[in-house]
DRENDO-1510 file (C-alpha; in Angstrom, 1 decimal, always signed):
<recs>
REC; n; res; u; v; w
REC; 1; UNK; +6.1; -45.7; -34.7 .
REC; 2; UNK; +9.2; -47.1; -35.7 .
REC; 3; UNK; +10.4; -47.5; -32.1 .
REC; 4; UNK; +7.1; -48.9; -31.0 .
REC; 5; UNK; +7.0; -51.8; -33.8 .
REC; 6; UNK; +11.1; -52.6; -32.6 .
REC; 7; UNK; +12.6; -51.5; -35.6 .
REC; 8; UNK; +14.1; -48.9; -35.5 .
REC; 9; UNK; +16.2; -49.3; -39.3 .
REC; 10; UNK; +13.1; -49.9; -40.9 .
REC; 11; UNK; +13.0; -47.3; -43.9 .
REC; 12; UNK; +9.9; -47.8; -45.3 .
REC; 13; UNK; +7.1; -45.0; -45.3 .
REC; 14; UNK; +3.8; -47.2; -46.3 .
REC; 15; UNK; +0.9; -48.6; -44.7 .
REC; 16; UNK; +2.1; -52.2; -46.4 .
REC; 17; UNK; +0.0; -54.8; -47.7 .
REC; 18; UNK; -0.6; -57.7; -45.7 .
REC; 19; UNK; -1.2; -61.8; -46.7 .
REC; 20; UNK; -2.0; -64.6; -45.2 .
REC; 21; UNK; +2.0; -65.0; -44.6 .
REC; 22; UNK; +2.6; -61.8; -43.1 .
REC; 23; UNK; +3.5; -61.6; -39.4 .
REC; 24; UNK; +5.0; -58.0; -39.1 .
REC; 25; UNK; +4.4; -54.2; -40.5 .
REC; 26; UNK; +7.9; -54.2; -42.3 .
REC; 27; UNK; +6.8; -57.7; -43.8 .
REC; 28; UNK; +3.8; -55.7; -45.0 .
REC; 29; UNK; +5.5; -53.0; -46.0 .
REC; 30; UNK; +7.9; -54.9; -48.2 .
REC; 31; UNK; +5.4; -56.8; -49.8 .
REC; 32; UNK; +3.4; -53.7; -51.2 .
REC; 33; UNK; +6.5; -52.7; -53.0 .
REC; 34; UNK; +6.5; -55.9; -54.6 .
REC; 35; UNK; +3.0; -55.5; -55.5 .
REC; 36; UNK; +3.3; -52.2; -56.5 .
REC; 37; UNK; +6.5; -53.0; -58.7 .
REC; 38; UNK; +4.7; -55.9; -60.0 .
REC; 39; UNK; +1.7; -54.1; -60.8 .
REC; 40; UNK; +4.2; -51.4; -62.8 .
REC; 41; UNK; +6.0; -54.5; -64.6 .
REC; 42; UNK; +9.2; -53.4; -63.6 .
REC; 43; UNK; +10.9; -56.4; -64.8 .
REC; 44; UNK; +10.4; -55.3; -68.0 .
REC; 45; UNK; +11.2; -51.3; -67.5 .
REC; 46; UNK; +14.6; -49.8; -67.8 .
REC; 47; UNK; +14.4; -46.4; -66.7 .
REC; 48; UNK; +12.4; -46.1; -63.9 .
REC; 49; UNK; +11.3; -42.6; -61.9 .
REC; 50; UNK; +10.0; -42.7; -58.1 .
REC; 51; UNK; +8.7; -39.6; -57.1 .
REC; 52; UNK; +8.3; -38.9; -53.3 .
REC; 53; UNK; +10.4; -41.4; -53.0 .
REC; 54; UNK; +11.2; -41.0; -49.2 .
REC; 55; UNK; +14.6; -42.9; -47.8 .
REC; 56; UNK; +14.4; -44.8; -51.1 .
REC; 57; UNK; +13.9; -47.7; -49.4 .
REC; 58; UNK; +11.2; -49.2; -52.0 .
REC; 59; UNK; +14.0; -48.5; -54.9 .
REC; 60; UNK; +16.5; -51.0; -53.2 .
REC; 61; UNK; +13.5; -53.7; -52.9 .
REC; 62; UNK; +12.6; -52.9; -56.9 .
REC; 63; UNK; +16.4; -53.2; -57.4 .
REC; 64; UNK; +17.1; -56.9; -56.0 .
REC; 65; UNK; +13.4; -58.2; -57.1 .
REC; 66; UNK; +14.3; -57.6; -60.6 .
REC; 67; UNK; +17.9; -57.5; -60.1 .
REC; 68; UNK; +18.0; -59.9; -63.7 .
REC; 69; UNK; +16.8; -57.1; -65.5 .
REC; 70; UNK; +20.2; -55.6; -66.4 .
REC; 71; UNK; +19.1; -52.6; -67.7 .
REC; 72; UNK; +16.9; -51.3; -64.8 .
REC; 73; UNK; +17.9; -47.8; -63.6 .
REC; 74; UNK; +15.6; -46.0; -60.9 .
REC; 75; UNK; +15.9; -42.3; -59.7 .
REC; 76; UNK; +14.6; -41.5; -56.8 .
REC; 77; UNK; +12.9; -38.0; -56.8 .
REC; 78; UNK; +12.1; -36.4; -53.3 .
REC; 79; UNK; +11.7; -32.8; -52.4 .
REC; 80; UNK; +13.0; -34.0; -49.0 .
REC; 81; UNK; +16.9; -33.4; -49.3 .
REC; 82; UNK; +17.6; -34.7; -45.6 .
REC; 83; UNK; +15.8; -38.0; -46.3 .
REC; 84; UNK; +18.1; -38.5; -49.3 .
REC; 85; UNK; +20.8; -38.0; -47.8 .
REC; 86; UNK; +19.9; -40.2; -44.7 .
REC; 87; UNK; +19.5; -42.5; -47.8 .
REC; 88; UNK; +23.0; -42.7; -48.8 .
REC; 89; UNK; +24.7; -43.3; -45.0 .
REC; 90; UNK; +21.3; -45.0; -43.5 .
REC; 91; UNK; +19.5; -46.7; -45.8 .
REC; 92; UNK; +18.4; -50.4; -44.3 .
REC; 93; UNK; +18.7; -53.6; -47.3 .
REC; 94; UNK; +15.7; -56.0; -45.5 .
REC; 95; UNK; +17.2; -58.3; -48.7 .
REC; 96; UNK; +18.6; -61.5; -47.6 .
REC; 97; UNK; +22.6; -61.3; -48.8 .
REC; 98; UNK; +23.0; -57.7; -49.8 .
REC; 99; UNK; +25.1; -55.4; -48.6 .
REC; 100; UNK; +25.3; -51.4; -49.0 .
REC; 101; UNK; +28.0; -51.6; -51.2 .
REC; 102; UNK; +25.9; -54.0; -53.9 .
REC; 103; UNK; +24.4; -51.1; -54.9 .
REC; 104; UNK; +25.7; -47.4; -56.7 .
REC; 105; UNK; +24.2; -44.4; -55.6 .
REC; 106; UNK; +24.6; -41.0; -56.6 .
REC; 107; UNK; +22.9; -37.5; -55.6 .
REC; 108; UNK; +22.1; -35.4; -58.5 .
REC; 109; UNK; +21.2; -32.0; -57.4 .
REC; 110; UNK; +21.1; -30.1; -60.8 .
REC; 111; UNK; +18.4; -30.5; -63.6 .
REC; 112; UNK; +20.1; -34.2; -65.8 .
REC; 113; UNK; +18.8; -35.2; -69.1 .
REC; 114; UNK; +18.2; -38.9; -67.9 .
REC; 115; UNK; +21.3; -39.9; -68.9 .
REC; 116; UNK; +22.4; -43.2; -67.2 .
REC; 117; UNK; +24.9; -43.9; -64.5 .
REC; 118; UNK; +26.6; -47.0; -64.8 .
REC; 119; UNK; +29.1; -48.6; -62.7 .
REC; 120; UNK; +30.8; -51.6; -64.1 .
REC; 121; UNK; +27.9; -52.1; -66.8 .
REC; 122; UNK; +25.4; -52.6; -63.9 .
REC; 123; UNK; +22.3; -50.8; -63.6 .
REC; 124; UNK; +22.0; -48.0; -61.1 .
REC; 125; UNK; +19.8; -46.0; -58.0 .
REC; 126; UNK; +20.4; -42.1; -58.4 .
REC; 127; UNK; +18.8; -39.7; -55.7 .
REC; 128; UNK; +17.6; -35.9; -56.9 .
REC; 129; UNK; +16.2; -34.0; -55.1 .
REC; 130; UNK; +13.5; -32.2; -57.0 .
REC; 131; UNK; +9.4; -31.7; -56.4 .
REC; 132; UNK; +7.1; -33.6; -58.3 .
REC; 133; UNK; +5.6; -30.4; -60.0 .
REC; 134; UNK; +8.6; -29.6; -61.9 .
REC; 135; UNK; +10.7; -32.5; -63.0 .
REC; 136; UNK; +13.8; -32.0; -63.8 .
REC; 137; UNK; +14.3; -34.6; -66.9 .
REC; 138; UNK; +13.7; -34.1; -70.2 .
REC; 139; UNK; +10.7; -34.9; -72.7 .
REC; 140; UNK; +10.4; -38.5; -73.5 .
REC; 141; UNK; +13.2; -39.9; -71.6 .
REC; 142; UNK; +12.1; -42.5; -68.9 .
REC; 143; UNK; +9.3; -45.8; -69.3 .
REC; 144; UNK; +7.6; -45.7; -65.9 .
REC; 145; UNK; +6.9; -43.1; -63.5 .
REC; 146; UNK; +5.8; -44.8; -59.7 .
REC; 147; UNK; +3.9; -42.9; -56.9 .
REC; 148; UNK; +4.0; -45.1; -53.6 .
REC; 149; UNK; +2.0; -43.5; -51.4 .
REC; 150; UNK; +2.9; -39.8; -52.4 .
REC; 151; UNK; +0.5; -39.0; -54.6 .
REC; 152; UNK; -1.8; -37.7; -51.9 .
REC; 153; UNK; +0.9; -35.3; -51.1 .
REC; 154; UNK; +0.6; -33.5; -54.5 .
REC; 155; UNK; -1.4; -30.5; -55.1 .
REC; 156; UNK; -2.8; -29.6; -57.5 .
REC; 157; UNK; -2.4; -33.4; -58.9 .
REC; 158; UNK; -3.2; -32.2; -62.4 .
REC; 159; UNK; +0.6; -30.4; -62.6 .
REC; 160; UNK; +1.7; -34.1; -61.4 .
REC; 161; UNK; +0.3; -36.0; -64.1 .
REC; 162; UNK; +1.0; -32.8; -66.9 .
REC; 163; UNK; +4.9; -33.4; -66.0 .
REC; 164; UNK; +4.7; -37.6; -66.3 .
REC; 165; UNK; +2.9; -37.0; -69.4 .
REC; 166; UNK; +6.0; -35.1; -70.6 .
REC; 167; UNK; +8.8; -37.3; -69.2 .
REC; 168; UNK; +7.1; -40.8; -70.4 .
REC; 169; UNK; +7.9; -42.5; -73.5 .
REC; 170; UNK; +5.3; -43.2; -75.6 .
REC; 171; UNK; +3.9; -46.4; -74.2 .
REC; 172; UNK; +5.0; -45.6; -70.6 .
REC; 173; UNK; +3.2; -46.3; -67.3 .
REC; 174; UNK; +2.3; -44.3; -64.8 .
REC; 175; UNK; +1.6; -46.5; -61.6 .
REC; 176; UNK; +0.1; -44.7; -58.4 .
REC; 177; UNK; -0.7; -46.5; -55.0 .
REC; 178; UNK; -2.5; -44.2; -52.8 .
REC; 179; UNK; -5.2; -44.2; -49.8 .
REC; 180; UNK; -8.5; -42.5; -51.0 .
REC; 181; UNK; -11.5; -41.6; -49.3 .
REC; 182; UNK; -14.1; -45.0; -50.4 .
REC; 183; UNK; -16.3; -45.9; -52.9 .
REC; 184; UNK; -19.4; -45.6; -50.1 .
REC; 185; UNK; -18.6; -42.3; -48.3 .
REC; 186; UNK; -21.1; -40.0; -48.3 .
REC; 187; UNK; -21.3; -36.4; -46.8 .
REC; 188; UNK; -22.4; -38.5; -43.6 .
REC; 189; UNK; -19.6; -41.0; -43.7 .
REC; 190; UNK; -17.6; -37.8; -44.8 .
REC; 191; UNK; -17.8; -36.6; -41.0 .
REC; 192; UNK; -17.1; -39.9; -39.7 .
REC; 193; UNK; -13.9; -40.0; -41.5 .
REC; 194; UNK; -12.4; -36.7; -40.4 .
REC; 195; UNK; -13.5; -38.5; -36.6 .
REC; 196; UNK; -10.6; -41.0; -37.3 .
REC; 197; UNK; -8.8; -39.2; -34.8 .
REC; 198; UNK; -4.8; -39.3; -35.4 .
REC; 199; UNK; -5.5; -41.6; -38.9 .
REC; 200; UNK; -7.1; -37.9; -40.1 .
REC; 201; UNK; -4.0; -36.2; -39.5 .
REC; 202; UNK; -1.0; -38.3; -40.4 .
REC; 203; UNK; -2.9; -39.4; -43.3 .
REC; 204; UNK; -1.7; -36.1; -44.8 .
REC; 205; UNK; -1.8; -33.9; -46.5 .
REC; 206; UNK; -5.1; -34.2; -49.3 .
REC; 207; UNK; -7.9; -36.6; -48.5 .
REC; 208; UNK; -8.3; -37.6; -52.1 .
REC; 209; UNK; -11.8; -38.7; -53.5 .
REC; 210; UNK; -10.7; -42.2; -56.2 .
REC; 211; UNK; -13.5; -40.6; -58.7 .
REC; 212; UNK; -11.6; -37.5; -58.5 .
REC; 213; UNK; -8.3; -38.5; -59.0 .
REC; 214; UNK; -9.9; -40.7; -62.0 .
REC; 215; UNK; -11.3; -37.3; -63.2 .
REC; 216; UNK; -8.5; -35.9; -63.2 .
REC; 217; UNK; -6.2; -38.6; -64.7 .
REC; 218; UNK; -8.5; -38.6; -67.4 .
REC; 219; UNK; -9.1; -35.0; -67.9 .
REC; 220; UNK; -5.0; -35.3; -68.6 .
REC; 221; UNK; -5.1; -37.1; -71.4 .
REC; 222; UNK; -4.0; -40.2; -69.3 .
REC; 223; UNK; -5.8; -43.7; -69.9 .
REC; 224; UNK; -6.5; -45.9; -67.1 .
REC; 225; UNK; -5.5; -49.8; -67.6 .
REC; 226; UNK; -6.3; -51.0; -64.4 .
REC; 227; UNK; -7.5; -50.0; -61.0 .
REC; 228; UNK; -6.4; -52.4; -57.9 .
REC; 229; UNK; -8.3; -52.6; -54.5 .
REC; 230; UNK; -6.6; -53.5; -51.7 .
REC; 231; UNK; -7.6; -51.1; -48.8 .
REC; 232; UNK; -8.8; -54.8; -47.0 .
REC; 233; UNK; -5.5; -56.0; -47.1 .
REC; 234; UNK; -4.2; -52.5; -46.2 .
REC; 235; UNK; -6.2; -51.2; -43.0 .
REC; 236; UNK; -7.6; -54.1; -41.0 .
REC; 237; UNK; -4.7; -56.3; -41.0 .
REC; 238; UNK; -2.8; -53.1; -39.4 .
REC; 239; UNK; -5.0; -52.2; -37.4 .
REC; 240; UNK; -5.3; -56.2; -36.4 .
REC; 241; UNK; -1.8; -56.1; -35.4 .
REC; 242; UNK; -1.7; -52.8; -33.2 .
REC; 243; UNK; -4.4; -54.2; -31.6 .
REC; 244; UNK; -3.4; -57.4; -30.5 .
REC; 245; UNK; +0.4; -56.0; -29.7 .
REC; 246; UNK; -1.1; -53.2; -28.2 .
REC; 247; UNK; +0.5; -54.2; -24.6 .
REC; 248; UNK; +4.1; -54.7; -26.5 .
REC; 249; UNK; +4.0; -51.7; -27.9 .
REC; 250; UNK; +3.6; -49.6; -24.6 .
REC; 251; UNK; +6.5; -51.5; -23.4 .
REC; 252; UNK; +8.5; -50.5; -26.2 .
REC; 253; UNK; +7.5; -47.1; -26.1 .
REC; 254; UNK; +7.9; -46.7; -22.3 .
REC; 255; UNK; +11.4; -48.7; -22.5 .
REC; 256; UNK; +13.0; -46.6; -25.8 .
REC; 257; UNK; +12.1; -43.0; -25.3 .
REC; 258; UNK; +10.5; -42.2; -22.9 .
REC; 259; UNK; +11.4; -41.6; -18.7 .
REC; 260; UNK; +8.8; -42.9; -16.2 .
REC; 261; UNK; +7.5; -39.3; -15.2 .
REC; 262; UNK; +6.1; -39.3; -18.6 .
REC; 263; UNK; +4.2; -42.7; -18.2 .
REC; 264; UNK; +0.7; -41.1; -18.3 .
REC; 265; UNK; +1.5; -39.0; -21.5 .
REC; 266; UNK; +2.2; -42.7; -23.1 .
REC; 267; UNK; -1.1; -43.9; -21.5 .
REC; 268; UNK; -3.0; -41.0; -23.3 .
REC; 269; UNK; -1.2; -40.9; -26.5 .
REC; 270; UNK; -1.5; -44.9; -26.9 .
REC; 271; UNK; -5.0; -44.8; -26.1 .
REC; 272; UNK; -5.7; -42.5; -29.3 .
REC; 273; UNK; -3.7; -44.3; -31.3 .
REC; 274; UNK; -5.9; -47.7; -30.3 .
REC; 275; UNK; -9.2; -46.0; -30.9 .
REC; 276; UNK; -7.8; -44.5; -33.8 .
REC; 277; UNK; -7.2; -48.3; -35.2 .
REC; 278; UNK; -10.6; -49.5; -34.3 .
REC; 279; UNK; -11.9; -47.1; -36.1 .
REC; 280; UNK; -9.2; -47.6; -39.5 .
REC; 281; UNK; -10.3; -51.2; -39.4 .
REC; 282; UNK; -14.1; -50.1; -39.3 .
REC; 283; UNK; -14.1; -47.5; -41.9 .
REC; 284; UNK; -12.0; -50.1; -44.1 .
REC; 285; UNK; -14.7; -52.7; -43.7 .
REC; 286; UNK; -17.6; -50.1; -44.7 .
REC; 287; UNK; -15.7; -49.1; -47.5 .
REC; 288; UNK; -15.6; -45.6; -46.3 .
REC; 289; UNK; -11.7; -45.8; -46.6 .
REC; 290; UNK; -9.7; -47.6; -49.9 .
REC; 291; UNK; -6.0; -47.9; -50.9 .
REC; 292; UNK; -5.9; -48.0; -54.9 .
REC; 293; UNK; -3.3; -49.1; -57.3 .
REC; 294; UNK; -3.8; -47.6; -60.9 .
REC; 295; UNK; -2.2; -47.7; -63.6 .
REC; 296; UNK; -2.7; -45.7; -66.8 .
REC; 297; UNK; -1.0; -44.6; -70.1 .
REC; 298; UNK; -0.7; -41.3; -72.0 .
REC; 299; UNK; -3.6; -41.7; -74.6 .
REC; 300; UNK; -1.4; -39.5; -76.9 .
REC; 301; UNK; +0.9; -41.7; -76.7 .
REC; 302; UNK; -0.4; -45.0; -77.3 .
</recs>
């Protein structure tokens, strides 16, 4: 995908979030991290956790966005030790103005007590690798724990949210975006979803209902300030633009990677990828599909 959208540096690992001034995925994708970090009010955190965390792309966005909050430290947590490391040497800065070197990073692989890493007084990005069922920080110790588009990746979630309510300080947020099966599926519109095609498959690896992860968010003690909607501004507006770049994308494809024997694999594999965004773009519209942003509280420790 990266190859067929013509960036090949682009880092991110989200479906993005697209306005009315959006004209590209990585646009998109950008602005859901703001979203997401404005949703968590990061400007006002100052120890920050993002688990599945990916080429920590997001944390560099969170960094500059609210680079005049001095005391912001993030640590990226993904069980994925090759894409932190790629994270280090290959890590892309879509900031205006930065450079690599604006930034400290430093791989932790043993269990830290949160303590901070500072370079020169100024805040820092550390990389662990660690899985989100065991995390390796101590009770207490950080104010915000963020879960772009991982959650769905964590089974069973209840061990997720048992170790946040651990690690948060009293007051802390826990701030999740995630795709979820709709507010109208049904058994019937159950079927039709696993029909998306490729969507069903890459949208790995739990198909999450949102009234069971508010179940079990709530069944963990957790308290649930606010619940965001955007799946409209997720879905359609993607699926808008593969469709009417659909031609450009072939090109790129054909041009990149692949030799012209292979021209009627590309034809194939494109033309389930196209039907597979006509039907993104109609589940989104029936509802049938969502992308969520909560955010909630340990009720303990209000």
């Amino acid at each position: 995908m990266k190859l067929a959208l013509g960036d090949v540096n682009n880092n991110m690992l989200n479906f993005g979030y697209w306005t009315q001034a959006t004209t590209s995925p990585l646009e998109a994708q950008i602005e859901l991290c703001r979203l997401v970090g404005d949703f968590a009010d990061l400007k006002s955190a100052t120890r920050v956790i993002d688990v599945g965390s990916g080429f920590s792309a997001p944390a560099v966005i969170w960094k500059f966005r609210y680079k005049n909050n001095n005391l912001l430290d993030i640590i990226c947590v993904d069980i994925n030790l090759k894409q932190l490391s790629a994270a280090v040497e290959k890590i892309t800065l879509p900031i205006p103005a930065t450079t690599r070197a604006d930034l400290f990073y430093e791989m932790v692989n043993t269990n830290i007590q949160c303590k901070p890493t500072r370079v020169n007084n100024n805040s820092s990005i550390s990389l662990v690798n660690a899985t989100a069922m065991t995390l390796p920080f101590a009770d207490n110790c950080v104010d915000r724990i963020v879960a772009l588009e991982s959650a769905q990746h964590f089974k069973p979630l209840s061990r997720f949210l048992r170790e946040c309510k651990r690690v948060l300080r009293p007051e802390g947020l826990l701030v999740i975006a995630v795709p979820v099966i709709g507010r109208n599926s049904t058994h019937k519109t159950l079927v039709q979803f696993a029909k998306l095609r490729i969507l069903y498959f890459t949208w790995a690896s739990e198909h999450y209902h949102l009234e069971n992860i508010k179940t079990v968010i709530r069944a963990e003690d957790f308290q649930i300030q606010e619940i965001l909607h955007v799946g409209h501004h997720v879905y359609e507006p993607s699926a808008d633009y593969y469709i009417h770049n659909r031609k450009l994308v072939k090109q790129r494809l054909q041009a990149k990677i692949f030799p012209y024997a292979k021209t009627l694999f590309i034809e194939c594999v494109e033309r389930i990828i196209y039907i597979s965004a006509l039907k993104m773009k109609d589940s989104s519209k029936k509802e049938i599909i969502d992308y969520v942003l909560i955010k909630a509280v340990a009720a303990s420790k209000r």
